[in-house]
py3Dmol code that shows the C-alpha trace and the ligand (Angstrom):
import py3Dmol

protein = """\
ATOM      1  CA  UNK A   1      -0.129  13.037   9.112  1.00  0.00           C
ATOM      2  CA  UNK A   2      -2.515  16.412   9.267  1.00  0.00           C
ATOM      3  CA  UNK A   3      -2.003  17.395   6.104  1.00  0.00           C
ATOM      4  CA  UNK A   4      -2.624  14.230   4.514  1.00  0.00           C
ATOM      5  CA  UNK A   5      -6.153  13.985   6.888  1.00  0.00           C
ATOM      6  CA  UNK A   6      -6.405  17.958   6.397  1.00  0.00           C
ATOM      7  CA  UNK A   7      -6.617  16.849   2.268  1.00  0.00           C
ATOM      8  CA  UNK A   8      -8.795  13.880   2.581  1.00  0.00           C
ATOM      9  CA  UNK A   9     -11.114  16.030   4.412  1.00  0.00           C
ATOM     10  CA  UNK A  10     -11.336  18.760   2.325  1.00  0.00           C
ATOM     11  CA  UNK A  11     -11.404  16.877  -1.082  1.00  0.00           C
ATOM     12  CA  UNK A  12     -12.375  13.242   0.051  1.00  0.00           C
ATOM     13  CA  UNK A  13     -15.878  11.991  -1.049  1.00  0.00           C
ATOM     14  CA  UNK A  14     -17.681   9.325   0.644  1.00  0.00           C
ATOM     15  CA  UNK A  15     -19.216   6.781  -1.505  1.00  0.00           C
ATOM     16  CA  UNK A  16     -21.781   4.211   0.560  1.00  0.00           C
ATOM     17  CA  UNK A  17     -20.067   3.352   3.312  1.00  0.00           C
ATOM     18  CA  UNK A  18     -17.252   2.073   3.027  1.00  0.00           C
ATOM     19  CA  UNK A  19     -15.566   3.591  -0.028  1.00  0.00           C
ATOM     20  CA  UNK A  20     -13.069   6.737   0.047  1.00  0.00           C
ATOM     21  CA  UNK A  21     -12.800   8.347  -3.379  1.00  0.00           C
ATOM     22  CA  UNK A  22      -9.709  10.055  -2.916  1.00  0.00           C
ATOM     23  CA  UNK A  23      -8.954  10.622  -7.274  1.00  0.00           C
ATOM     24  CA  UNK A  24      -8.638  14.049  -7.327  1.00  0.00           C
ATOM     25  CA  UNK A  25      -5.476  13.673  -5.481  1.00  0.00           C
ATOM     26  CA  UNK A  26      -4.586  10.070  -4.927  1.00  0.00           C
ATOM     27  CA  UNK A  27      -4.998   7.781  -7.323  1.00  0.00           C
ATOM     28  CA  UNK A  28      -6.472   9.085 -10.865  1.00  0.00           C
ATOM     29  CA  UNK A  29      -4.949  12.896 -10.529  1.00  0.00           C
ATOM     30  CA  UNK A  30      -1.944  12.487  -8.507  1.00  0.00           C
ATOM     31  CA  UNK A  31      -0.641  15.618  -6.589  1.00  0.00           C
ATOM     32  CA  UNK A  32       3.153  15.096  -6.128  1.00  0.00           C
ATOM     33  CA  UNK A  33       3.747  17.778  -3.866  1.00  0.00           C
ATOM     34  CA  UNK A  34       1.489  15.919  -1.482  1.00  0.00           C
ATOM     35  CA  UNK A  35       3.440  12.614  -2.546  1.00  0.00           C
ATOM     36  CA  UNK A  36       6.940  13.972  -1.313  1.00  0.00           C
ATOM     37  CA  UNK A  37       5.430  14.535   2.160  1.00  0.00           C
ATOM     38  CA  UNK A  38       4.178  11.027   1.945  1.00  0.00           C
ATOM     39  CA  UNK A  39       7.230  10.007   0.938  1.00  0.00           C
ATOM     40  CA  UNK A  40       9.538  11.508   3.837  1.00  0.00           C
ATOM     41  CA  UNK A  41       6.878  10.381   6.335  1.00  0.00           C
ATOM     42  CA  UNK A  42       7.304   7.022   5.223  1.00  0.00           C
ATOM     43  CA  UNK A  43      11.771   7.484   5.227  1.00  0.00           C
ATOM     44  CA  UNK A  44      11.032   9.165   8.782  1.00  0.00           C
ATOM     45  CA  UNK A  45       8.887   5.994  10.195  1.00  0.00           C
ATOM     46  CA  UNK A  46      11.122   3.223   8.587  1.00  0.00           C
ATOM     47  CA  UNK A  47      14.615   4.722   8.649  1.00  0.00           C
ATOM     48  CA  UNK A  48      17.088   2.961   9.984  1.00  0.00           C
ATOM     49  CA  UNK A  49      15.635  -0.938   9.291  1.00  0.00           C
ATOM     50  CA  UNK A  50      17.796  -1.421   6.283  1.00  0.00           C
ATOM     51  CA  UNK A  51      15.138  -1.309   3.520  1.00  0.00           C
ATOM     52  CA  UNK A  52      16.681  -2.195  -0.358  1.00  0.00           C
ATOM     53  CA  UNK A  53      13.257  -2.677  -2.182  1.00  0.00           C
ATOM     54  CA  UNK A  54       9.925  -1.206  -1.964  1.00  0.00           C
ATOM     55  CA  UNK A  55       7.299  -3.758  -3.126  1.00  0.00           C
ATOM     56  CA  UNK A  56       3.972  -2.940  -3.840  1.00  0.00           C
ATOM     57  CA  UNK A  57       1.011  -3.609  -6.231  1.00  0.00           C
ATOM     58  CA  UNK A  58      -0.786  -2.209  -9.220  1.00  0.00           C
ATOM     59  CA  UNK A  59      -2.246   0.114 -10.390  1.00  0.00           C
ATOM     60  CA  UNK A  60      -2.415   2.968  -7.847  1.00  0.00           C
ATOM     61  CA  UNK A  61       0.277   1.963  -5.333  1.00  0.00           C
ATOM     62  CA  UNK A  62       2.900   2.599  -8.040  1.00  0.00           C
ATOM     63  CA  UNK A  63       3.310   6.279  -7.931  1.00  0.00           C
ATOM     64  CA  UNK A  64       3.591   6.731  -4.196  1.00  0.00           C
ATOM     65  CA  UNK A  65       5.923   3.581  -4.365  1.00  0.00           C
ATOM     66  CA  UNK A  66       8.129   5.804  -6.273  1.00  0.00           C
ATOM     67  CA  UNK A  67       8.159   8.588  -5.022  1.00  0.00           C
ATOM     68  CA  UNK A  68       8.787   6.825  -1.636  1.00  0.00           C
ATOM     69  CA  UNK A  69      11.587   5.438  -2.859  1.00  0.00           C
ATOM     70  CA  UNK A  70      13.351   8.375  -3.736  1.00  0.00           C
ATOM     71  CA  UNK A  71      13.708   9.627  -0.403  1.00  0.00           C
ATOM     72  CA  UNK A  72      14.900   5.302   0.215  1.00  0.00           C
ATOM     73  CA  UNK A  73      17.049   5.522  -3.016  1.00  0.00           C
ATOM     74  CA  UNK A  74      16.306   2.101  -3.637  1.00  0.00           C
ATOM     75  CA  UNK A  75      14.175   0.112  -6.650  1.00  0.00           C
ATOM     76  CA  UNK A  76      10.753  -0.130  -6.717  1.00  0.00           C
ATOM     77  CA  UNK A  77       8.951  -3.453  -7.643  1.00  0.00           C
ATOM     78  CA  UNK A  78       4.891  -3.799  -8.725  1.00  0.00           C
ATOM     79  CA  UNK A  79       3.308  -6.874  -8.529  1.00  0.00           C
ATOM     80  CA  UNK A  80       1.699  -7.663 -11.761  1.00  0.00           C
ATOM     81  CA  UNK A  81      -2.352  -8.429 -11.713  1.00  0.00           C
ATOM     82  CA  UNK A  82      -2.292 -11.610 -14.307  1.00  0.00           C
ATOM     83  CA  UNK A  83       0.283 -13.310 -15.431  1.00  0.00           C
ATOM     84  CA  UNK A  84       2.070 -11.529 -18.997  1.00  0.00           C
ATOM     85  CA  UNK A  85       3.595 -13.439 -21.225  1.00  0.00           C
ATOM     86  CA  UNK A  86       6.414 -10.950 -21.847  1.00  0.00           C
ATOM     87  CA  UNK A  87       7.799 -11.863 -18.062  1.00  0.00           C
ATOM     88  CA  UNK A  88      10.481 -14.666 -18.411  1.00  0.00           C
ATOM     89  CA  UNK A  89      11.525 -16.599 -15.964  1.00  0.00           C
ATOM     90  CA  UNK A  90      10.147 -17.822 -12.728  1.00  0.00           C
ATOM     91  CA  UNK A  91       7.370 -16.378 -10.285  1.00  0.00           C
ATOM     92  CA  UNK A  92       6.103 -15.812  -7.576  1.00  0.00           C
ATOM     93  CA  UNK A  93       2.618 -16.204  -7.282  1.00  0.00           C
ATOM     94  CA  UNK A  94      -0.374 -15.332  -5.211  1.00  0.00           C
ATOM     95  CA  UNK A  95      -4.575 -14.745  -5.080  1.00  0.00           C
ATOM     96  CA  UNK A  96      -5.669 -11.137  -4.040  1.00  0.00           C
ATOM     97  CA  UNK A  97      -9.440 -10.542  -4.134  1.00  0.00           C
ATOM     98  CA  UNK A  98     -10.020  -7.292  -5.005  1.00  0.00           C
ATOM     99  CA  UNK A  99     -11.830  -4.632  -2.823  1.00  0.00           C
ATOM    100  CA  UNK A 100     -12.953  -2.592  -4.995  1.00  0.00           C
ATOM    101  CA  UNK A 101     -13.623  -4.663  -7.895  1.00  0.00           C
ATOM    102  CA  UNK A 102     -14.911  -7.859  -5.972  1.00  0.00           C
ATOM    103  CA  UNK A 103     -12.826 -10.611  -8.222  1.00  0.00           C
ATOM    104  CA  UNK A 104     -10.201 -12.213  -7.398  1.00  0.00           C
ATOM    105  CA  UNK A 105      -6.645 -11.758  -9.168  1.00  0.00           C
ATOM    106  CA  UNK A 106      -3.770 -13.767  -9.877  1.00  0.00           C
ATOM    107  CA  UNK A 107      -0.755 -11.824  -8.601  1.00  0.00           C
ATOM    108  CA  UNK A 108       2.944 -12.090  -9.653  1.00  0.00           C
ATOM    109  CA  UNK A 109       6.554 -10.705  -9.238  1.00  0.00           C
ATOM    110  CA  UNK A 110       8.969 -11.943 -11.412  1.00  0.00           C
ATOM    111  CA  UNK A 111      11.863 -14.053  -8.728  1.00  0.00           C
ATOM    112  CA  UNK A 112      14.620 -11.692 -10.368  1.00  0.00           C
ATOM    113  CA  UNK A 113      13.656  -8.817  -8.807  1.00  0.00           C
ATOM    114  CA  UNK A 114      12.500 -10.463  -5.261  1.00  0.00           C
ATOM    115  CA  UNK A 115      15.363 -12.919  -3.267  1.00  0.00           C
ATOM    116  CA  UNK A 116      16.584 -13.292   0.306  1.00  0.00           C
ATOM    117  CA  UNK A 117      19.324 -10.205   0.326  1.00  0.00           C
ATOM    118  CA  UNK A 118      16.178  -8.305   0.213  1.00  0.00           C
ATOM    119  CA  UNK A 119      14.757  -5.964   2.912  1.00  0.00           C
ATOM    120  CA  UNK A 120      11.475  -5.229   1.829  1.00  0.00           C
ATOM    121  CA  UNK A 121       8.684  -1.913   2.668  1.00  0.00           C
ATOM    122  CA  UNK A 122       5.493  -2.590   1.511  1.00  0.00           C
ATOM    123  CA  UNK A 123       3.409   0.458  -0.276  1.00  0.00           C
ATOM    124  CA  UNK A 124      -0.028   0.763  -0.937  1.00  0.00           C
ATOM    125  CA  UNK A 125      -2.392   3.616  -0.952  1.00  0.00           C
ATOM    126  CA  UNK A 126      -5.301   2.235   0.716  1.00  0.00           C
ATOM    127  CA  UNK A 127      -5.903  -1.004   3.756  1.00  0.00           C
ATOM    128  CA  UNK A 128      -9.454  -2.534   3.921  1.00  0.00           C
ATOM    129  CA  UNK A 129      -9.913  -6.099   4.197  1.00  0.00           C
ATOM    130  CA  UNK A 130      -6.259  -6.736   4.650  1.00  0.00           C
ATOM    131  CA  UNK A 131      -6.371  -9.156   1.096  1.00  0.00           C
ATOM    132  CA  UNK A 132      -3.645  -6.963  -1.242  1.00  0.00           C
ATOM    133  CA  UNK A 133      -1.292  -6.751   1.921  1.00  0.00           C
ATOM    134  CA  UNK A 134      -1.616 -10.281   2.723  1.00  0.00           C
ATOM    135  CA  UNK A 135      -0.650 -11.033  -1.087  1.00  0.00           C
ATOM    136  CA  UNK A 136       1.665  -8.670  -0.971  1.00  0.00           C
ATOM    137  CA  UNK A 137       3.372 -10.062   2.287  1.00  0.00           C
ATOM    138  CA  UNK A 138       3.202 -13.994   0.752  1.00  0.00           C
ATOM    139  CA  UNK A 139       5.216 -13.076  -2.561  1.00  0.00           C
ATOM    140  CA  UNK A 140       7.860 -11.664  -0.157  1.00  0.00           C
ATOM    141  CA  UNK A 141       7.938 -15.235   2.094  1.00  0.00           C
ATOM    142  CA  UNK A 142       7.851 -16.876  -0.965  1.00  0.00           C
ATOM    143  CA  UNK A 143      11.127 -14.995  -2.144  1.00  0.00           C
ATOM    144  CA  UNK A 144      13.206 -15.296   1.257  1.00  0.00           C
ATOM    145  CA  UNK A 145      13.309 -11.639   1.407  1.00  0.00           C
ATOM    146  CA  UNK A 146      12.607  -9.782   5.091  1.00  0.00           C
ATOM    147  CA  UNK A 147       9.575  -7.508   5.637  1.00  0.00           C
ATOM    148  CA  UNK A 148      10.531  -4.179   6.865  1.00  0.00           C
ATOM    149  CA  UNK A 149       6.964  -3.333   7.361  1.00  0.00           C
ATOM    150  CA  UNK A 150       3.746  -1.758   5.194  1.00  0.00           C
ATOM    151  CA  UNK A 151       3.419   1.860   4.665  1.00  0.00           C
ATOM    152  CA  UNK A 152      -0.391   2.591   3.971  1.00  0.00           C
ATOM    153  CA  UNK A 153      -1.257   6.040   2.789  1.00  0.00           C
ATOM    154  CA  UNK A 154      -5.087   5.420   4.257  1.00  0.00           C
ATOM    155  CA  UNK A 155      -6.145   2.669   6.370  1.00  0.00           C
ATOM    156  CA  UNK A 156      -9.736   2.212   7.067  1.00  0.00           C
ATOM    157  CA  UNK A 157      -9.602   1.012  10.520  1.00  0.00           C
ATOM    158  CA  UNK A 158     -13.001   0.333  10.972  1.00  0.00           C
ATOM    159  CA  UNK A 159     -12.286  -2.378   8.571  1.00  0.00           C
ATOM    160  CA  UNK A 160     -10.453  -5.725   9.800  1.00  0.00           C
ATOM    161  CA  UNK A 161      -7.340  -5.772   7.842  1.00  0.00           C
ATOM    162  CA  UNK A 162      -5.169  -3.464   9.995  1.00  0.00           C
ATOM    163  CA  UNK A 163      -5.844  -5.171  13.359  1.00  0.00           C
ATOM    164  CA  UNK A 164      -5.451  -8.560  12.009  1.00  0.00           C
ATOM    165  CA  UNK A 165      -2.113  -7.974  10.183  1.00  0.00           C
ATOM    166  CA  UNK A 166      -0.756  -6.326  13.480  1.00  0.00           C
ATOM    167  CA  UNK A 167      -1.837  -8.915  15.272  1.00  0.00           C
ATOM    168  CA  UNK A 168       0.599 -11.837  13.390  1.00  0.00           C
ATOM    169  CA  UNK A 169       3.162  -9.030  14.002  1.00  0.00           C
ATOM    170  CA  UNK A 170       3.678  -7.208  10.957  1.00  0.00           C
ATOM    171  CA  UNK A 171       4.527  -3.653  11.292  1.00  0.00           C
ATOM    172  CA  UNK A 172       1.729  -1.574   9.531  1.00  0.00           C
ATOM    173  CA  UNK A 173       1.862   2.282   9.272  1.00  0.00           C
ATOM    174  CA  UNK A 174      -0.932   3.856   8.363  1.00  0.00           C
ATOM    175  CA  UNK A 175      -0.570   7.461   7.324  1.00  0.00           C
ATOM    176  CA  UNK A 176      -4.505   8.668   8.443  1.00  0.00           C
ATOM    177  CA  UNK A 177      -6.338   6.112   9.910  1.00  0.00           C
ATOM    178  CA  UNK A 178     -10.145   6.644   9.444  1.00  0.00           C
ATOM    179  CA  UNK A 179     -12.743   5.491  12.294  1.00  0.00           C
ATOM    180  CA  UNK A 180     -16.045   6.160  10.335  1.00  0.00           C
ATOM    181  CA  UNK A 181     -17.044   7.981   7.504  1.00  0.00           C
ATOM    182  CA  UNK A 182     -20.683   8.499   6.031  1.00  0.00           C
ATOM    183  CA  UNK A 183     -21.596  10.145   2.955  1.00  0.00           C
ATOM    184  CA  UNK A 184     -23.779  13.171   5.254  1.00  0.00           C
ATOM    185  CA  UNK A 185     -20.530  13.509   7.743  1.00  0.00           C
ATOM    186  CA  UNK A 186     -17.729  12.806   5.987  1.00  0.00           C
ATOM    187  CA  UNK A 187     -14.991  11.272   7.383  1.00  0.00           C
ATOM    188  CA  UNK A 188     -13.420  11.092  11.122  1.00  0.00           C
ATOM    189  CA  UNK A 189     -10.182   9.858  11.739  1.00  0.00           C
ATOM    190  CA  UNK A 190      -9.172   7.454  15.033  1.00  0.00           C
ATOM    191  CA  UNK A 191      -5.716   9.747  16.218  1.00  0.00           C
TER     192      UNK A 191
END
"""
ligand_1 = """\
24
LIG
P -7.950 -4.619 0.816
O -7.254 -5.641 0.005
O -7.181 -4.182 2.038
O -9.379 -4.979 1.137
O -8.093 -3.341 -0.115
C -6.956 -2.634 -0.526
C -7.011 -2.261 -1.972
O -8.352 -1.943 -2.380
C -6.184 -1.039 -2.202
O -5.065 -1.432 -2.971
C -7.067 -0.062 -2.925
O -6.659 0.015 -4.276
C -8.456 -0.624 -2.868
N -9.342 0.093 -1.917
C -9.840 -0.395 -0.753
N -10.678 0.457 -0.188
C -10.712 1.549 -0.971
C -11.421 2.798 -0.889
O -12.190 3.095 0.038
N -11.193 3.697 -1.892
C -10.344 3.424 -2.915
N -10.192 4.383 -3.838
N -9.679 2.245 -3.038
C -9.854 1.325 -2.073
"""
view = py3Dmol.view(width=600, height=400)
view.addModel(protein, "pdb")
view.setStyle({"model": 0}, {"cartoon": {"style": "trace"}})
view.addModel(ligand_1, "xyz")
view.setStyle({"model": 1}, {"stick": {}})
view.zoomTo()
view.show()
């Protein structure tokens, strides 16, 4: 998506190398004009496959989620980082360790909101190591649902996530898809 690479470019900083700080725009101040485009990208590449639910996880995956699923007109569901005791009922749980913060958290979805008449698009705003997605994927196996797929706003391809998702078959679209970035160059993006 040039526009999306066009913006990442242009206000994208490089931190060490392998972090994308993408807050001016992404995920502290989010620009929603940029969001819609996400947003019918996403429609465009999963129309058709008979999504209901758009899952994805907090905190910064939640505002592209929705705006996403406008353009679906379905409901969104976050998974929750800890368990809260103001969620009755049964969960779903999982373990995601944390990219950016290097811990590991407990993951839930409440099983209202998750069940097998689900078709299910994952949204997230950034793939690394693959660990959110994978969490993300076993709360929906857990429920019964069906995976449509992920929608990924930025994958870092040069990290192993990507590959090894695609490889057990999981459909994974990645909306820029960065090769290498340094904090001299800046970033370069595989297609
Ligand atoms: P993974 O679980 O694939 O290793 O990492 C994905 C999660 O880590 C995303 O949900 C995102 O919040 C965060 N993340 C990973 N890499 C980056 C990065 O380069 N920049 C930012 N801002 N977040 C990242």
């Amino acid at each position: 998506m040039e526009l999306l690479k066009r913006r990442i470019q242009q206000d994208g900083t490089v931190k060490g190398n392998d972090v994308l700080k993408v807050d001016s725009f992404l995920n502290h101040q989010m620009d929603i004009a940029l969001f819609e485009e996400i947003g019918k990208e996403f429609l465009r590449r999963f129309e058709g496959c008979g999504v209901n639910k758009i899952l994805t996880i907090e905190a910064s995956g939640i505002g592209i989620a929705c705006i996403t699923a406008q353009f679906f007109r379905c409901p969104v569901v976050f998974a929750k980082k800890s368990q809260t005791k103001n969620i009755a009922g049964d969960l779903y749980t999982t373990k995601v360790e944390s990219f950016t913060h290097g811990r590991v958290y407990d993951v839930i979805v409440s099983q209202k909101f998750l069940g097998r008449s689900d078709k299910v698009l994952i949204i997230d705003d950034f793939l690394a190591n693959g660990a959110a997605l994978e969490g993300l994927i076993d709360l929906v196996h857990q429920s019964g649902a069906q995976l449509a797929g992920a929608g990924i706003v930025i994958e870092k391809a040069f990290q192993p996530g990507g590959d090894r998702l695609r490889a057990k078959g999981v459909r994974v679209e990645s909306l820029a898809r960065v090769k290498s970035m340094c904090e001299e160059t800046g970033v370069e993006f595989l297609d």
